[in-house]
N, C-alpha and C positions, 0 to 999 in steps of 0.2 A: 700620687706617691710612688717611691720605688722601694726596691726591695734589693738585698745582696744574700745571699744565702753561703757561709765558708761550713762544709764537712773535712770534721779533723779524724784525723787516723791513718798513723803510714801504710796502715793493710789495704787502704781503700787506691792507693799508689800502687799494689802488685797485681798479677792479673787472678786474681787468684778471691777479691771483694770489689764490689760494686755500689755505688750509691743509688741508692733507692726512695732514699727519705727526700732528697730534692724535687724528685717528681712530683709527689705526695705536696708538699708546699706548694709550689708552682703554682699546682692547681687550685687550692683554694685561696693563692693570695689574688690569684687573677680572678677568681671569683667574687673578691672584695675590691677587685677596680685597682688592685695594685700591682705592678708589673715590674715581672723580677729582672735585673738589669745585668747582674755577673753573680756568677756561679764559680766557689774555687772548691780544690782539694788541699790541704796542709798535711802534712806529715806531724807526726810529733817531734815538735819543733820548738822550742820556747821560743827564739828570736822571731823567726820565720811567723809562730802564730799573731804573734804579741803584731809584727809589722803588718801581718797582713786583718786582724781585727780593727787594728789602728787606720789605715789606708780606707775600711772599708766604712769605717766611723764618719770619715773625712769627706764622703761621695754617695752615700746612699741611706734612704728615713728613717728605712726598717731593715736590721741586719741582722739575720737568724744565725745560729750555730747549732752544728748536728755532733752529740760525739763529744769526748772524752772530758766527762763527766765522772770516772769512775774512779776507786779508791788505790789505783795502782798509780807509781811515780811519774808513768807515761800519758797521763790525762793531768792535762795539762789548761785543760779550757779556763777553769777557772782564773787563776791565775794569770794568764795571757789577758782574759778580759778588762779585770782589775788592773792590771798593770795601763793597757792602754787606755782606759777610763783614767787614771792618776785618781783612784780609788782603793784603800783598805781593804782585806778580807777579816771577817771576826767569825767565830765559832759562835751556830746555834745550836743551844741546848737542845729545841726541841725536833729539829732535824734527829742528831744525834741517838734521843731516844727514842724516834721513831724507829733509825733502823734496825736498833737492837731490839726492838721489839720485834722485830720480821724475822731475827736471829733465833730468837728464845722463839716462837712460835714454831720453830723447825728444831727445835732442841739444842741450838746453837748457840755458842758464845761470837762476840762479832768481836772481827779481830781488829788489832788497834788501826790498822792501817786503814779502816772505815772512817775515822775521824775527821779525813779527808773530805770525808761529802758532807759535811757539815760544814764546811765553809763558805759562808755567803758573802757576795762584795756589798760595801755599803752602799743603805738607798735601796740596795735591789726586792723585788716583793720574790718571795719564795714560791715556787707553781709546785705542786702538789704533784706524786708520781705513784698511783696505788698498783703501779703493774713492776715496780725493781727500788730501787737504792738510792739511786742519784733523782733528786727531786732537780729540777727547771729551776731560771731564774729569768726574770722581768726588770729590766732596767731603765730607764729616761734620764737621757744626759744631754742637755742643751736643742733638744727639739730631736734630737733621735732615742729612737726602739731598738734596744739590743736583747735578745732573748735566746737564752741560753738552753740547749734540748739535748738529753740524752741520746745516744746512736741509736738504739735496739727500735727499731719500729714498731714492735708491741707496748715499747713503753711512749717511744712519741707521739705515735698516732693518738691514742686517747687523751694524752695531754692537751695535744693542740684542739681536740674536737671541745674538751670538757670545760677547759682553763682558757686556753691564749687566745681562740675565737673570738669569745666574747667582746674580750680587752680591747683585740685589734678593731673589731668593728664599729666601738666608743672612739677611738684616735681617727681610724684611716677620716678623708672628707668624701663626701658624696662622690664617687664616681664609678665606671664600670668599664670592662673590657670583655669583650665581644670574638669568636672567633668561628671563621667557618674556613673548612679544608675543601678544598676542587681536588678529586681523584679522578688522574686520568690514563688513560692507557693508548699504545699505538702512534705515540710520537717522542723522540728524544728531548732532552731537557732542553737543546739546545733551538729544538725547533718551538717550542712550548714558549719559552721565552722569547723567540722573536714575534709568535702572535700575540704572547700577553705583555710587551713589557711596553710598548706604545699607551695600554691603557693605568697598568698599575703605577708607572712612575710618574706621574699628573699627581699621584695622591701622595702628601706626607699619613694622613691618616685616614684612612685604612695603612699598616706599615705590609708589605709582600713578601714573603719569602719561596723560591722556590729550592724543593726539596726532590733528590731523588732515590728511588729503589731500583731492582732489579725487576722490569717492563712495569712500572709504572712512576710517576710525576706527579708531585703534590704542590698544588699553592694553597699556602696559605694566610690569611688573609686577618688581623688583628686591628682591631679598632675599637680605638678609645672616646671617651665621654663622660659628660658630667652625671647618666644616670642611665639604665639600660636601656631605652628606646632610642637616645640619643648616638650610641654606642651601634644599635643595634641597625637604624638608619645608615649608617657610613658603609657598614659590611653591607646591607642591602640598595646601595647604592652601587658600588663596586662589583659586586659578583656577579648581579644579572650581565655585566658588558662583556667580563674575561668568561663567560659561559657562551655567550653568544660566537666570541672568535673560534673558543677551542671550540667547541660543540659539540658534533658524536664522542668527543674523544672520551669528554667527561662521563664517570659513569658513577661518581658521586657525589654527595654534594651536603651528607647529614654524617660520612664517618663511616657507610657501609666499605665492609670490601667486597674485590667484587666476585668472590663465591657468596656470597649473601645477594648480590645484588644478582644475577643470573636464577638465584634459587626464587628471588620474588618473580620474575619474568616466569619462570616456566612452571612457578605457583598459577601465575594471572592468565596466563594462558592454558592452562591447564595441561599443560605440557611433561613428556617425560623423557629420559636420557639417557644414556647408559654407552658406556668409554671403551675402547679397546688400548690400550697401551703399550707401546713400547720401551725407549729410551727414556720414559717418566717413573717407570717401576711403579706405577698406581698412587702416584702425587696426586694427579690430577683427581681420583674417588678420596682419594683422603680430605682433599681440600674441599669437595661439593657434600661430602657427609659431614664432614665439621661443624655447618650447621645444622642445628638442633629444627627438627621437622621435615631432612632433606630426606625420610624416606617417603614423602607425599610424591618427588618427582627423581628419585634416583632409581635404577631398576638394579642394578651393578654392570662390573666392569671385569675387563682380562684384563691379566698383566701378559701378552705374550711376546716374551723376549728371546727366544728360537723361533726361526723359521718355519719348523714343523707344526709349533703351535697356530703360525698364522694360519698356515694352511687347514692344522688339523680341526683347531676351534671353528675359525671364521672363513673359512673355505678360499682364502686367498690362494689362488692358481699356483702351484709352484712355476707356471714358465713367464706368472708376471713377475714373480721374485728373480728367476735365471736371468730375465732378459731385463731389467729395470734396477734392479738391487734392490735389497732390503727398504735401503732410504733411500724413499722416490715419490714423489706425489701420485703414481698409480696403486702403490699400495697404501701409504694412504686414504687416499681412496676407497678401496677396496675393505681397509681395514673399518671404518667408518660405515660404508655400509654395511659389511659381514655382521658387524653388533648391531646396529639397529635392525636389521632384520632378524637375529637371534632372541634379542630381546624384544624383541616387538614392543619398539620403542616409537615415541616420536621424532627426538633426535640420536642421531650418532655420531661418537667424535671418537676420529682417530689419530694415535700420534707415532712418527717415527723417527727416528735421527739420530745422529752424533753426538753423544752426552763428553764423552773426553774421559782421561787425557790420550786416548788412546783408539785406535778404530779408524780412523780416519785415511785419507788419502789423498792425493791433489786433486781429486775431481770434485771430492765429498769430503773438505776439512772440518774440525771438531766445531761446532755448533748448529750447521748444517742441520733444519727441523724442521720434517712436512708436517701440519697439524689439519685435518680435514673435517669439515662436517658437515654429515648427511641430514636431509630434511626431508619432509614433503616434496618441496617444490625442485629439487633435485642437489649436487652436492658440490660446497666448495673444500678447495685446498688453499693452503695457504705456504710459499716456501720463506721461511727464515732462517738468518744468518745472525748468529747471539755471540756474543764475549763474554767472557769470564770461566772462572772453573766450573765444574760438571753438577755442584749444585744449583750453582746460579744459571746453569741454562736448559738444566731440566723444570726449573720457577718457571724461567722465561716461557719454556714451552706448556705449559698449563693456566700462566697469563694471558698467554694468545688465546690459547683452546674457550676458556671462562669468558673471552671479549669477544668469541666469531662466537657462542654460543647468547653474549647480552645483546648482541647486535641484529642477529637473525629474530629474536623475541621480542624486542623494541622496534623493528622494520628497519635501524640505522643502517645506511648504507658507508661499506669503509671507502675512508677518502685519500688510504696512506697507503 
């Protein structure tokens, strides 16, 4: 089965609200083997909803609506539904004094324009709302599911967990859908997909999608079936090949990111770390404290972003700085060992570079990032060159940092 999900509300069209409750479905209709196919926004809109409920009647089993449900002229859901169903609305009594009863229990009289949410289309089963005013509605009309949900997420989340769960899982038929995400780093999408797409395009099922961020590349991987093993077979059929191409690149493969995934490495190793920073202004400690237990291998970090503190903190030479500049894989360097021998660390990772929009020069334009890390066994630099504005390439430069730190921990040697 499939699913269409329309969220009504002109607010959700400014930048200003966002939908949220469609994630929240998503997830648990794919949990039930049903897989959502189109996703709208509507404005409030009589024409517009009424056509686009109708279209959606017309092409998909199960069609949710989020949203305008409420007793103002602008909630509109009901009536749009009814209409494209060529179904009546009648007034329930017991609706009705339900919500005055919500009124009086606050000392309230309910104003008439409540009388609105007592209108139910015919045929529909009423879904219960013990968290606001606008009760749900449960409809079947010629082999489709149309269910109607209030916007507020406190009031649809427990609807759907307490009420329409159930319902849907008596309708939907035995089937399941399956997902696992390949998180990878150290190659562009473009490259990603010339190693992977020899293997995923052979498969209608598993379906492949790749996705990208700022220094990382996600595939991932959906497969469908008549019951979870089945489901679960296709994904494990497929993954092990497109892991094998990408390879080191991959550094996840259950959802970790990869500060989580560096923090188990240098858990398992018993390993500890500690950053000197520049042009990252302490992203990079932000991001390895984030998780919860990372004071077992984080020891801390400098943010040093004058020159005197290189020198002053981490004894960086000033005539490596005179004679190399600031951003140079010798300080770098330098910087990387300076903290790991302060902190009498295991590792050291140092970063320096051109954050933007500004600083730069022809030798050394804006992205320009040495990121180094010191070991045991002695120390790498790494020089890149990143696009984007000055947040996304101070990300990028603590993506590197995170990936020469899971790679040195893992033994993976880089191949890019």
């Amino acid at each position: 089965m499939n699913a269409e999900i329309i969220a009504v509300g002109s607010e959700l069209l400014t930048p200003h609200r966002s939908d949220t409750n469609s994630l929240f479905l998503t997830e648990h209709l794919n949990r039930l083997g049903v897989d959502v196919v189109y996703k709208t926004i509507v404005g409030d809109d009589r024409s517009r909803l009424t056509e686009t409920i109708s279209l959606a009647l017309s092409r998909s089993n199960v069609i949710l609506t989020i949203g305008g449900l409420g007793p103002t002229e602008d909630d509109l859901t009901r009536e749009c539904a009814a209409a494209a169903l060529g179904r009546p609305l009648h007034r329930d009594d017991a609706i009705v004094e339900s919500i005055a009863a919500r009124f009086r229990a606050r000392g309230l009289r309910m104003p008439e324009i409540n009388l609105r949410q007592g209108m139910v289309i015919e045929g529909a089963v009423v879904l219960p709302n013990p968290k606001g005013t606008a009760p749900g509605q449960w409809i079947e009309d010629r082999g489709k599911i149309l269910i109607l949900f209030p916007g507020p997420p406190r009031e649809l989340k427990p609807m759907f967990e307490s009420v329409v769960l159930a319902r849907l899982r008596e309708k939907v038929p035995p089937a399941a859908i399956r997902v696992r995400v390949l998180r990878l780093t150290g190659l562009t999408e473009s490259a990603a997909e010339e190693l992977a797409a020899p293997l995923y395009t052979r498969y209608s099922n598993p379906v492949t999608t790749i996705l990208t961020a700022p220094g990382e590349i996600q595939l991932h991987l959906k497969a469908f079936g008549n019951d979870e093993a089945e489901a679960q077979a296709r994904v494990d059929d497929l993954s092990p090949q497109l892991e094998a191409v990408l390879a080191e690149h991959i550094f996840s493969t259950d959802g970790a990111s990869l500060e989580e995934v560096a923090g188990r490495g240098l858990l398992a190793r018993r390993a500890t770390v500690a950053v000197a920073e520049s042009c990252t202004g302490g992203l990079l400690a932000q991001r390895i404290t984030s998780v919860p237990g990372s004071s077992e291998y984080f020891l801390g970090g400098v943010v040093c972003y004058s020159n005197a503190w290189k020198s002053d903190w981490l004894e960086v030479s000033q005539e490596n700085i005179e004679r190399h500049g600031a951003v140079s894989p010798e300080v770098a360097r330098a910087l990387a060992e300076g903290i790991r021998r302060k902190a009498c660390a295991t590792l050291g990772v140092g970063i320096t570079g051109i954050a933007g929009p500004t600083g730069d020069t022809p030798a050394k334009p804006v992205g320009l990032v040495y990121v180094a890390l010191a070991a045991p066994d002695g120390t790498q630099v790494r020089e890149q060159h990143y696009f984007g504005e000055r947040e996304m390439v101070r990300w990028q430069a603590t993506q590197t940092a995170l990936d020469m730190l899971r790679r040195w921990l893992t033994g993976a040697q880089r191949s890019s």
